[in-house]
C-alpha positions in Angstrom: 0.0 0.0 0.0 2.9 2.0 0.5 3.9 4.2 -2.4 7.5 5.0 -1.0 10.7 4.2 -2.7 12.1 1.4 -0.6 15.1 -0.4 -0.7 16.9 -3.8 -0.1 20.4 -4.1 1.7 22.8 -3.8 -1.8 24.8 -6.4 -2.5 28.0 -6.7 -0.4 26.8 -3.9 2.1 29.1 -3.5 5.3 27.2 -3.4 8.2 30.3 -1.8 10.3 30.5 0.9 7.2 26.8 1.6 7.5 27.1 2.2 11.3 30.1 4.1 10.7 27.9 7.1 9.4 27.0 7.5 13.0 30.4 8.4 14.0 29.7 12.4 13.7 26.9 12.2 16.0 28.8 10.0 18.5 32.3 11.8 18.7 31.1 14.6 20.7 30.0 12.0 23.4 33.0 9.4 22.3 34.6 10.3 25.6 31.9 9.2 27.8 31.2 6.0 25.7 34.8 4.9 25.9 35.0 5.3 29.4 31.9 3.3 29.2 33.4 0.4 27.8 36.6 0.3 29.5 34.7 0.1 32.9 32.4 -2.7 31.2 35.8 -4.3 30.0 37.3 -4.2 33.4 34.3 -5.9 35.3 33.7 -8.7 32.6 37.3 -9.4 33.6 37.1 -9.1 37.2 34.4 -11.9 36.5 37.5 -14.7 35.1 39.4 -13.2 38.1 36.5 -15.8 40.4 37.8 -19.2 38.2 41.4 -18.7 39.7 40.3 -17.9 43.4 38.0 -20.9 43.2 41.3 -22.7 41.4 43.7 -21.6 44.7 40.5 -22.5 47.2 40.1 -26.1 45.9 43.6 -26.9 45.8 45.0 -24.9 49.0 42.6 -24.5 52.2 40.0 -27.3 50.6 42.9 -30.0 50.0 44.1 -28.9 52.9 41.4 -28.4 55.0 41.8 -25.0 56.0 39.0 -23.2 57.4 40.7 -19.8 57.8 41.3 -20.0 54.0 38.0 -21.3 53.0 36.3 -18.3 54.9 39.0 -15.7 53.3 38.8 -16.8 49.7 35.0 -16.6 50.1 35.6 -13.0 51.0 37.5 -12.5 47.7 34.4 -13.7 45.9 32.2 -11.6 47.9 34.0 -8.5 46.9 34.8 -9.5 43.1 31.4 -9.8 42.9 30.3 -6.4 44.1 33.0 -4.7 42.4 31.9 -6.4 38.9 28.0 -5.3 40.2 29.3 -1.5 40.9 31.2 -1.2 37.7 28.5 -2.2 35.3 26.2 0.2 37.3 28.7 2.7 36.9 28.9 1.5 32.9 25.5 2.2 32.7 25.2 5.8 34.1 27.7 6.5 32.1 26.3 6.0 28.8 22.8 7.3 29.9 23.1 11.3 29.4 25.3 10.8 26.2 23.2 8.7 24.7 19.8 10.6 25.0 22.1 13.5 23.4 23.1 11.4 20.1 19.2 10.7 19.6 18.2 13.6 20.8 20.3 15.1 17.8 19.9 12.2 15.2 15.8 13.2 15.6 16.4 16.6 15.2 18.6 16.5 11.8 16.1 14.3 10.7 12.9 16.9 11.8 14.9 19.2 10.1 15.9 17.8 6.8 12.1 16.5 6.6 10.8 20.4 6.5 14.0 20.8 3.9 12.8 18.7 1.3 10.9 19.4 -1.6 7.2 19.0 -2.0 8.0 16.1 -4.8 10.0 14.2 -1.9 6.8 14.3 0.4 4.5 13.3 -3.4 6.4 10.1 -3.4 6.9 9.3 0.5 4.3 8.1 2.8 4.2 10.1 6.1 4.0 7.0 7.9 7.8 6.0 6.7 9.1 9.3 8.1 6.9 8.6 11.2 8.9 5.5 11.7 12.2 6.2 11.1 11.7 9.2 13.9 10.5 6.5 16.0 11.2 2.7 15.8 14.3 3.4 13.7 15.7 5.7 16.3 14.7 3.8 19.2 16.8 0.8 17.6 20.1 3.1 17.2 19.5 4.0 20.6 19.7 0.7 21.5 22.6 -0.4 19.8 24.6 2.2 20.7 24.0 1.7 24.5 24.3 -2.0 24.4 25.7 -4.1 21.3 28.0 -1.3 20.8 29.8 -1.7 23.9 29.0 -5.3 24.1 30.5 -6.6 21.2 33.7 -5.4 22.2 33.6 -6.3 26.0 32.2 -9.6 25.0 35.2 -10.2 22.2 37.7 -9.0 25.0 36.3 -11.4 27.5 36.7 -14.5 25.2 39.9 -13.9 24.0 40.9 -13.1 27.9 39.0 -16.3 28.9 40.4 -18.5 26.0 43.8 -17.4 27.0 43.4 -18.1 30.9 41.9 -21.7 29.6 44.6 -22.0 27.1 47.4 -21.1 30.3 45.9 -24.1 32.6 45.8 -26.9 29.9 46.1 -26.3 26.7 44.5 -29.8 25.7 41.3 -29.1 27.3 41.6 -25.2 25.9 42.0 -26.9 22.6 38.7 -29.2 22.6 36.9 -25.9 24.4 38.3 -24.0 20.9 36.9 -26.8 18.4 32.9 -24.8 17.8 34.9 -21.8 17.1 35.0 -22.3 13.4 31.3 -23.8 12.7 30.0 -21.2 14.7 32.0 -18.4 12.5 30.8 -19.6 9.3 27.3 -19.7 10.9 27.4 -16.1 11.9 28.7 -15.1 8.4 25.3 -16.8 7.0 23.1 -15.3 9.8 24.4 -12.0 9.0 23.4 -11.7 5.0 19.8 -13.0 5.8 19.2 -11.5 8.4 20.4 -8.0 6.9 16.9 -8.6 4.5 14.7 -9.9 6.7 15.3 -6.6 8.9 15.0 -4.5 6.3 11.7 -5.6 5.6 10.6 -6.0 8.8 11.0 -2.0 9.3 9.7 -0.9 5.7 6.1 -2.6 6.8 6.4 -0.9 9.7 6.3 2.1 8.1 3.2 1.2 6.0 1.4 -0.4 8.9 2.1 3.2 10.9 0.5 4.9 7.8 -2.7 3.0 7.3 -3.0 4.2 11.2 -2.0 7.6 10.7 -4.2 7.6 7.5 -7.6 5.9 9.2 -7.0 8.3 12.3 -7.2 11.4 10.3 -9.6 9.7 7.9 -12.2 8.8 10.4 -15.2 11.1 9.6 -14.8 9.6 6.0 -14.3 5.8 7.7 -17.5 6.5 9.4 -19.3 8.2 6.9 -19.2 5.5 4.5 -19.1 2.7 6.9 -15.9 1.8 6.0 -14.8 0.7 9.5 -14.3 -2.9 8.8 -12.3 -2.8 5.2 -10.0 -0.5 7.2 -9.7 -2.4 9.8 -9.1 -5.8 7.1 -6.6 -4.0 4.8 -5.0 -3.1 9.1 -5.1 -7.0 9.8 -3.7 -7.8 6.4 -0.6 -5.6 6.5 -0.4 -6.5 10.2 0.1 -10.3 9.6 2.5 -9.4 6.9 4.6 -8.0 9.3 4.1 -11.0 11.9 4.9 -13.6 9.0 8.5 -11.7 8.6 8.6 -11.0 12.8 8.3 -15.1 12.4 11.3 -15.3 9.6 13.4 -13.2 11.9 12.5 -15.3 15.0 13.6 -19.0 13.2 16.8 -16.8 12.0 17.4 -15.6 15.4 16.5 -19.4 16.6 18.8 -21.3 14.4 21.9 -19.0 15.2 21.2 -19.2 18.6 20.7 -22.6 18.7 24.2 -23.6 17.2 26.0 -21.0 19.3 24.7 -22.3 22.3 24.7 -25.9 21.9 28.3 -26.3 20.4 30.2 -24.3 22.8 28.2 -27.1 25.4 29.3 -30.0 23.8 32.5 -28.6 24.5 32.5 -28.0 27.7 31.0 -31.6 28.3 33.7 -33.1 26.8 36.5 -31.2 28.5 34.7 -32.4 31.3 34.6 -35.8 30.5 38.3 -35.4 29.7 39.4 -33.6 32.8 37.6 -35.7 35.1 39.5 -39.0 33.6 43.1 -37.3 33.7 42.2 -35.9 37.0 41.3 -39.8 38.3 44.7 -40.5 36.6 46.6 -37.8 38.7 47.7 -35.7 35.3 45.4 -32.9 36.4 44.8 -31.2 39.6 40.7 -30.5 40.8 41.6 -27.1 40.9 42.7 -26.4 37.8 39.6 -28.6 36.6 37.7 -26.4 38.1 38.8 -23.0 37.2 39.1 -24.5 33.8 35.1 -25.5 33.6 34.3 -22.0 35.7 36.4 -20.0 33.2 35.0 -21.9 30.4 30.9 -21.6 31.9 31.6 -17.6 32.7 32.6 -17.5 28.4 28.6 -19.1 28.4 27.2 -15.6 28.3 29.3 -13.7 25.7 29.4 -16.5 23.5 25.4 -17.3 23.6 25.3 -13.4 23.1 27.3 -13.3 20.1 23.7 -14.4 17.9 20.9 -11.6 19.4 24.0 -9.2 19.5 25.1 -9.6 16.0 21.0 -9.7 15.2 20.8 -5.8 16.9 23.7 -4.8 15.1 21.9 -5.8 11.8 18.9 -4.4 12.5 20.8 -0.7 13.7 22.7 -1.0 10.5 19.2 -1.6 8.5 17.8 1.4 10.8 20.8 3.9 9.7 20.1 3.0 5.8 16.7 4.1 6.4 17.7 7.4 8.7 20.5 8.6 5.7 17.6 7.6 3.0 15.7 10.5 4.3 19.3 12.7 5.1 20.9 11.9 1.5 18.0 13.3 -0.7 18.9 17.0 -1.9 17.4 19.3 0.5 16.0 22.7 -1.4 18.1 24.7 -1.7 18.9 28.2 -0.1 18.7 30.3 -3.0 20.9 32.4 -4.5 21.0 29.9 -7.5 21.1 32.5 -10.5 23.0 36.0 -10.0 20.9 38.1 -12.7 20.2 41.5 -12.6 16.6 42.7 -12.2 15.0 43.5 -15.4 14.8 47.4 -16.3 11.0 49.3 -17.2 7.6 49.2 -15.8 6.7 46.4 -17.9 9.1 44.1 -16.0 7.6 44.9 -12.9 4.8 42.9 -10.9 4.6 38.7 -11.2 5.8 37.9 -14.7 6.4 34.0 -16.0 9.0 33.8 -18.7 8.0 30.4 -20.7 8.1 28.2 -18.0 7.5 24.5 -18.4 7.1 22.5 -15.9 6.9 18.0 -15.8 6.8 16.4 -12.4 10.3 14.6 -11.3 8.4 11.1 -11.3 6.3 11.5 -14.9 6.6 8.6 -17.6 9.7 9.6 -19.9 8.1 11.2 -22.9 4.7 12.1 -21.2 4.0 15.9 -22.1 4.7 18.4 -19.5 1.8 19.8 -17.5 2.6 23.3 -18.5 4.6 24.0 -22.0 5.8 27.7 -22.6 3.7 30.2 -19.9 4.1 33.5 -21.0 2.1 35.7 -18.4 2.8 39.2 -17.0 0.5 40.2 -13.7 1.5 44.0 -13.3 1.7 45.4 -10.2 -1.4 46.1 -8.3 -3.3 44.2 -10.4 -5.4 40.8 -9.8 -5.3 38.0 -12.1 -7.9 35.4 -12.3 -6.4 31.7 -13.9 -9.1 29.6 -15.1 -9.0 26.3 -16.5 -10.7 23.0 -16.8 -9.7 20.3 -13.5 -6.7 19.2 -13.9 -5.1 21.6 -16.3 -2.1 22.6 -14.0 -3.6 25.7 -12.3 -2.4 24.6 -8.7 0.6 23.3 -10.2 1.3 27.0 -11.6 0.1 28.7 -8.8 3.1 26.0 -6.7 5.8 27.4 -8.6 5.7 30.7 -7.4 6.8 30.2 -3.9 8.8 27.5 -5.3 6.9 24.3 -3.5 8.0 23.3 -7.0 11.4 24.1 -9.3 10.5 25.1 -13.3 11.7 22.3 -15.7 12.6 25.5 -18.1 11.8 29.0 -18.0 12.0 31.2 -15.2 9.6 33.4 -12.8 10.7 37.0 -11.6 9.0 39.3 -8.9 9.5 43.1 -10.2 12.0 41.8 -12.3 14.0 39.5 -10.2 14.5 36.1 -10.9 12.6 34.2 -8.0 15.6 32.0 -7.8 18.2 34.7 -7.3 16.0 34.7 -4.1 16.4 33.2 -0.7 13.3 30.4 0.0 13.1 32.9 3.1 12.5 36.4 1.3 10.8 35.1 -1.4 8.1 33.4 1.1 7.7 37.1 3.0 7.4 38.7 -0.2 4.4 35.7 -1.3 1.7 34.5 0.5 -0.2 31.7 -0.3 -3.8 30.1 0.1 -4.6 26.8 -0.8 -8.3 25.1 -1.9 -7.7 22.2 1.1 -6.6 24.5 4.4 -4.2 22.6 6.5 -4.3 23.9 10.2 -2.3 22.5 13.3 -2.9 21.9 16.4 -1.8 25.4 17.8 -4.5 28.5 18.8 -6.5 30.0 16.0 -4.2 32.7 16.7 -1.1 31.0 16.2 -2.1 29.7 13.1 -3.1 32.9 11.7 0.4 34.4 12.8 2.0 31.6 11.2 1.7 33.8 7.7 3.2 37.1 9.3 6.9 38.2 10.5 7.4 37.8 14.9 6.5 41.4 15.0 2.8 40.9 14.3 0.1 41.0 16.8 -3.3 41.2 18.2 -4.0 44.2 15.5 -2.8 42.4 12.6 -4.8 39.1 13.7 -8.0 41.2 14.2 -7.4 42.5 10.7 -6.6 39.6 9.0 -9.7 37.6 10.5 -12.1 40.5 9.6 -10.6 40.2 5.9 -11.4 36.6 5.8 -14.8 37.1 7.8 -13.8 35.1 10.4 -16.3 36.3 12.6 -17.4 33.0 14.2 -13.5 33.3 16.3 -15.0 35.1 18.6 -18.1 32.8 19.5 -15.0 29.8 20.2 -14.5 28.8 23.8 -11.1 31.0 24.3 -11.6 33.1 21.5 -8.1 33.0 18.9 -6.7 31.1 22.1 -9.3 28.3 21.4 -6.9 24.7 19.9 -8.2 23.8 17.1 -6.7 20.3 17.2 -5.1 18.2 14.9 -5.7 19.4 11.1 -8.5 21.5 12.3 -11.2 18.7 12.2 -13.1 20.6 15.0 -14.1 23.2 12.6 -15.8 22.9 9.5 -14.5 23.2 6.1 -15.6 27.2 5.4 -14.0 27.8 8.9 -11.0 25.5 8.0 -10.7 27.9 4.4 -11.5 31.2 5.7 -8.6 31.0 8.7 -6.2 30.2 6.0 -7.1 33.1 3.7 -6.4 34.8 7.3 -2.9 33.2 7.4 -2.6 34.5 3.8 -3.0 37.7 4.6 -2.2 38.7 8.1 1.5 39.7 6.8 0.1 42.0 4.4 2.3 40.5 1.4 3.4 42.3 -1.9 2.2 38.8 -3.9 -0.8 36.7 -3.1 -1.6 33.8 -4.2 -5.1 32.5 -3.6 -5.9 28.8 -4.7 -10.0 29.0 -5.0 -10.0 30.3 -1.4 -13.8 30.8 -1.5 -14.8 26.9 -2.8 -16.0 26.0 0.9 -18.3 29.3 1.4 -21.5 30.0 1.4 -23.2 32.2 -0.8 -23.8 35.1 1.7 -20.2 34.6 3.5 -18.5 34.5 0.0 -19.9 37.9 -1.0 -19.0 39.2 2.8 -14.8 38.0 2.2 -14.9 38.9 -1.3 -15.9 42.6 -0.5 -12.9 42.7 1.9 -10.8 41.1 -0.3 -11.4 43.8 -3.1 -9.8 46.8 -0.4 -6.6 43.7 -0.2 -6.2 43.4 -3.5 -5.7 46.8 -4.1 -2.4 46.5 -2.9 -1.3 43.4 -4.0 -0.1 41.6 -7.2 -2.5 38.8 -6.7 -3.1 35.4 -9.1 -6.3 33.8 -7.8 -7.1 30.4 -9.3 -10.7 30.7 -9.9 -13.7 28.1 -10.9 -16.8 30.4 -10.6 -17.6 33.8 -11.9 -18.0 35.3 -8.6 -14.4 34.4 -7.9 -13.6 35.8 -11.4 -14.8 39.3 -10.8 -13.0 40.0 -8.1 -10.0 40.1 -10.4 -8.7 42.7 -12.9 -8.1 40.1 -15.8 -8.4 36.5 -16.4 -6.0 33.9 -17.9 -7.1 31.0 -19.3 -5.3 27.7 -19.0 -5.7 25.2 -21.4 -3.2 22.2 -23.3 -0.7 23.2 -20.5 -0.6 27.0 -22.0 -2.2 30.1 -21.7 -5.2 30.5 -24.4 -6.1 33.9 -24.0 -5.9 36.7 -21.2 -8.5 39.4 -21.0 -11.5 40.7 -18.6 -14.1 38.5 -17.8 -16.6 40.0 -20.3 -14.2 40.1 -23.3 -13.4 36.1 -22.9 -17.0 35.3 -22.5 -17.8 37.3 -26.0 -14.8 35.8 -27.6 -13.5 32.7 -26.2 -15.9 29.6 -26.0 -14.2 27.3 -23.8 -14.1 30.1 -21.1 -18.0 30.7 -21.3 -18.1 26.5 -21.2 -16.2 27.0 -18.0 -18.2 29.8 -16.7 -21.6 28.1 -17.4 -20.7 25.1 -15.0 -20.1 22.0 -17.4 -16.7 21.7 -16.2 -18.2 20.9 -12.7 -21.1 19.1 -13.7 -20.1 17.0 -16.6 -22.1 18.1 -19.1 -19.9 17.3 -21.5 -16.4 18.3 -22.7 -15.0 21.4 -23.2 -13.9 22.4 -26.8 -9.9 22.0 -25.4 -8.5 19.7 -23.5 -5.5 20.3 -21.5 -2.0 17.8 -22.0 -1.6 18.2 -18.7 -4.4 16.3 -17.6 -2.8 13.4 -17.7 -0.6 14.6 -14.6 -3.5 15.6 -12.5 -4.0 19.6 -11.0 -2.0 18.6 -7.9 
C-alpha cells in the first residue's frame, strides 16, 4: 500500500560501514562512551578473576582443609562480585546522558531535513515511513549504541581473555573448548546476510502499517461516513500479519543462530569435562585447575550465547541507519541564491511575470507531455489575475511554482523583475503569500495559526485585521476566542471555517504577492460575498493570481488567464473572454463541474493531475 521508494540491503553492504555514518553524532560523546566500555571491560574481567580464586581454594585450604582459608577466599568472591555489580552500574550511568544527546540530535537533523525537502519528496513518501524512522528506527540506534555497541567489544575481550586463561591451565582441554569456534564463525557469516533482508523488511512494513494508522485516524469522519470501518480495519489485519509472518522469519533466523551457538560451545564443555575428570582420576590434572578450567569456560557461556541476538541488533541498527540517511541523502531545497541576474529594467518588468516556463513532475513517464509548456504571463503590479481552467489543467501546479513548493523544468519566474531564484526560499516566502483550496491547520491556537503567515512582529491588530478580511467572525463565538486549539488538522471546525482562517494566514502579513488557490470553494453564498468585498480593499495592494472556478471568484480580479493544453489561451477581462473565447464561457456556465460534456480543449496536462 505504501507508495514510497524502498530499498533492499545492496549487494556486499558492510554493516560496520553503514554504522560508521553514525560516527559524527557519537564523537562529541566518544569520551563518555569509551569510558563506558573500559569500565564494562574491566568488570567482565574481574568476573574470570572468580575461576582462579576458586582454582587456589580447591587446591589450597579445601585440599588442605583450611578453614581460615576457606572463609578468606569466600571474601575474595564476595568482593569481586560487588566490584563487577558496581562497575556495570557505573557503565550504565555513564552511557545514559550521552546517549539521549546522540538521539536527541539524530531526531532533530532528521525533523529538520524533513521540512528541507521538496514538496516532490513528500509526493512520493508516505508520512508514515518518516513517522517510523523518527521513531522505531531511532529507538533501535538507541539501543545499539547503549548496548551491542559496547557489548561486542567487551564480550570479544572477555573471550579472548578467557580462551587465553583456559589456554594457560591446559592447553589440551583449551583446545577441545576452541573446536565450535569455526562452525559457529561460518554460521554467523550466513546469519548476518539473511538477516540483513529480513530486517529490512521488517522495518519498511512498519512504516506502512504506521500509515494505514495515521491515514484511518485522520480519515475517520470519511471511515464512518461510509461505513468503511471494517475494510479498514481488514486491509490493518492484512498488513499487520505481513509483518508478523516476517517478525516469524526473523525469529527461526534468530533461533537457528542461537541454537548452534549455544549448543556447540556445550558439547564442548561436556567433553572437557569428561576429559578432565579422567586425567584428573589418573593424577595428570589437579581439581583445581579442573575447576577454574570449567568455571572460566561456563563464565565465556554468556558472551558466547550473546554473540547471535548481538550480531542480530547490530543488523537491525545497520538496517535502521540506511533508512535514517535515505531520508538525510535526498537533496534538500536549496537556499537560494542559485542564478546572479540583474533585475529586469521598465515598468513592464515589474509585478509577477512567467517567462515560458514548463514545468513536468520529477516522477512522470519519460516522454509524457509536461503539465505546462511555454507560460508567458505578466500580472502588473497592483493588479489581480484570475487563472481559469478545466480540472486538472495545472492551475495549482502554476500557482506551486511561485513560492517554489516546485522548481521550473525550463523557463524562469521573476518578482518586479528579479528572478525568483536569485532569491532566498526565506525572502521570497515574506514577499508571497499563499492560500490553498484544502486549508491545512495545526494543532496550535487559531491565533497561532493565523500568525503563522506574518513576520514575529505581528500581533493582536494584525490578527484582528486579517480575521475581519477573511470574515472570520465565528472566532469570537470559540471557547477561548483566537486562544481556542483547534486540534489536529483543524477537524473541530468545519470546512468554510477551516478555508476562511487560511485566507487569514494569507493575509495577516500583508504581502506584496498573493496567491489565492480558490479560497472561496467551501463558502457559502452570503459569506462569499462578505470576504470577497474585503478582499477587493486587499487586492488593491497586492499583485495577486487567484485560481478561480466560478464567476463570482472571477470578478474580483482585474483580468483572467485562461489555462488550457498546459498554456495560456487567452488573457482578458471576464466580459471580453465570455464574448470571444468559447471554452471560457463552457467554464463559466458550470459544465466543467457538472459534466455536461467536454469542453472544446483539453489540456496535455491532464494526464498529470491539478495537484
Amino acid at each position: 500500500m505504501s507508495t514510497t521508494p524502498v530499498a533492499a540491503p545492496a549487494p556486499g553492504r558492510s554493516a560496520v560501514r553503514t554504522l560508521l555514518r553514525l560516527w559524527p553524532y557519537v564523537r562529541p560523546v566518544r569520551a563518555r562512551l569509551s569510558a563506558a566500555a573500559f569500565v564494562a571491560v574491566v568488570a567482565s574481567c574481574l568476573g574470570l578473576v572468580i575461576p582462579l580464586v576458586l582454582k587456589w581454594m580447591v587446591d589450597g585450604p579445601v585440599t588442605h582443609r583450611d578453614p581460615a582459608g576457606v572463609w578468606l577466599g569466600a571474601l575474595f568472591l564476595l568482593l569481586l562480585g560487588i566490584a563487577e555489580a558496581l562497575l556495570f552500574g557505573l557503565r550504565r550511568w555513564l552511557v545514559a546522558r550521552p546517549l539521549s544527546r546522540v538521539e536527541a540530535d539524530l531526531r532533530a537533523d532528521l525533523f529538520g531535513r524533513a521540512q528541507r525537502l521538496p514538496v516532490a519528496f513528500h509526493d512520493r513518501w508516505s508520512s508514515g515511513q518518516l513517522l517510523s524512522r523518527a521513531t522505531t528506527d531511532l529507538m533501535l540506534l538507541r539501543m545499539f549504541l547503549a548496548f551491542p555497541l559496547t557489548f561486542l567489544l567487551v564480550n570479544g575481550v572477555t573471550i579472548l581473555v578467557g580462551v587465553g586463561i583456559m589456554l594457560l591451565q591446559d592447553w589440551t582441554l583449551g583446545l577441545v573448548i576452541l573446536v565450535p569456534a569455526v562452525p559457529v564463525m561460518v554460521m554467523c557469516l550466513v546469519f548476518e546476510k539473511r538477516y540483513a533482508a529480513v530486517a529490512r523488511l521488517a522495518q519498511d512494513q512498519v512504516g506502512d502499517l504506521t500509515t494505514v494508522v495515521e491515514e484511518s485516524v485522520l480519515g475517520i469522519r470519511i471511515i464512518k461516513g461510509f461505513g468503511r470501518h471494517r475494510s479498514q480495519a481488514r486491509a490493518f489485519r492484512e498488513l499487520s500479519g505481513t509483518l508478523r509472518s516476517t517478525e516469524l522469519r526473523k525469529a527461526r533466523l534468530l533461533a537457528a543462530i542461537w541454537g548452534v551457538i549455544v549448543t556447540l560451545p556445550e558439547l564442548a564443555i561436556g567433553a572437557a569435562l569428561v576429559l578432565g575428570s579422567v586425567r584428573v582420576a589418573d593424577g595428570d590434572l589437579s581439581a583445581g585447575t579442573l575447576v577454574a578450567f570449567l568455571s572460566t569456560a561456563l563464565a565465556l557461556r554468556w558472551p558466547v550465547d550473546s554473540i547471535g541476538f548481538l550480531l542480530a541488533m547490530c543488523q537491525e541498527a545497520a538496517t535502521a541507519t540506511e533508512r535514517y540517511f535515505e531520508v538525510l541523502d535526498e537533496r534538500p531545497e536549496s537556499a537560494g541564491g542559485e542564478r546572479t541576474r540583474a533585475p529586469e529594467s521598465g515598468r513592464e518588468a515589474r509585478g509577477l511575470r512567467f517567462h515560458g516556463v514548463r514545468f513536468r513532475y520529477p516522477d512522470a513517464p519519460p516522454g509524457s507531455p509536461p503539465v505546462l509548456d511555454g507560460i508567458d504571463l505578466h500580472i502588473r503590479p497592483g493588479e489581480s489575475m484570475a487563472l481559469v481552467g478545466a480540472t486538472g489543467s495545472g492551475k495549482t501546479t502554476l500557482t506551486a511554482l511561485v513560492p517554489r513548493l516546485h522548481e521550473t523544468t525550463e523557463g524562469r519566474i521573476t518578482l518586479d523583475g528579479e528572478d525568483i531564484t536569485a532569491l532566498s526560499r526565506e525572502e521570497l516566502r515574506t514577499r508571497v503569500a499563499v492560500a490553498f483550496e484544502e486549508p491545512t491547520l495545526f494543532s496550535a491556537t487559531v491565533g497561532e495559526n493565523v500568525l503563522m503567515g506574518a513576520d514575529g512582529g505581528a500581533g493582536a491588530a494584525e490578527l484582528e485585521r486579517a480575521l475581519g478580511v477573511a470574515q472570520a467572525d465565528f472566532v469570537r463565538a470559540l471557547p477561548q476566542g483566537a486562544g481556542t486549539q483547534v486540534g489536529e488538522q483543524g477537524l473541530s471546525l468545519s470546512g468554510g471555517q477551516r478555508q476562511r482562517l487560511a485566507l487569514a494566514r494569507a493575509v495577516v502579513g500583508r504581502p506584496r504577492f498573493l496567491i489565492l488557490d480558490d479560497p472561496l470553494s467551501a463558502l457559502d453564498v452570503h459569506t462569499e460575498a462578505a470576504v470577497e468585498a474585503a478582499l477587493r480593499e486587499v487586492l488593491a495592494d497586492t499583485t495577486a493570481l487567484i485560481v478561480a472556478h466560478r464567476p463570482s471568484t472571477v470578478l474580483l480580479a482585474d483580468r483572467v488567464a485562461l489555462l488550457s493544453g498546459g498554456r495560456i489561451a487567452a488573457v482578458g477581462t471576464h466580459h471580453e473572454l465570455l464574448r470571444t473565447h468559447p471554452e471560457y464561457a463552457y467554464l463559466m456556465s458550470g459544465g466543467d463541474d457538472h459534466g455536461d460534456g467536454p469542453p472544446p480543449a483539453v489540456g496535455a496536462g491532464e494526464t498529470e493531475g491539478d495537484r
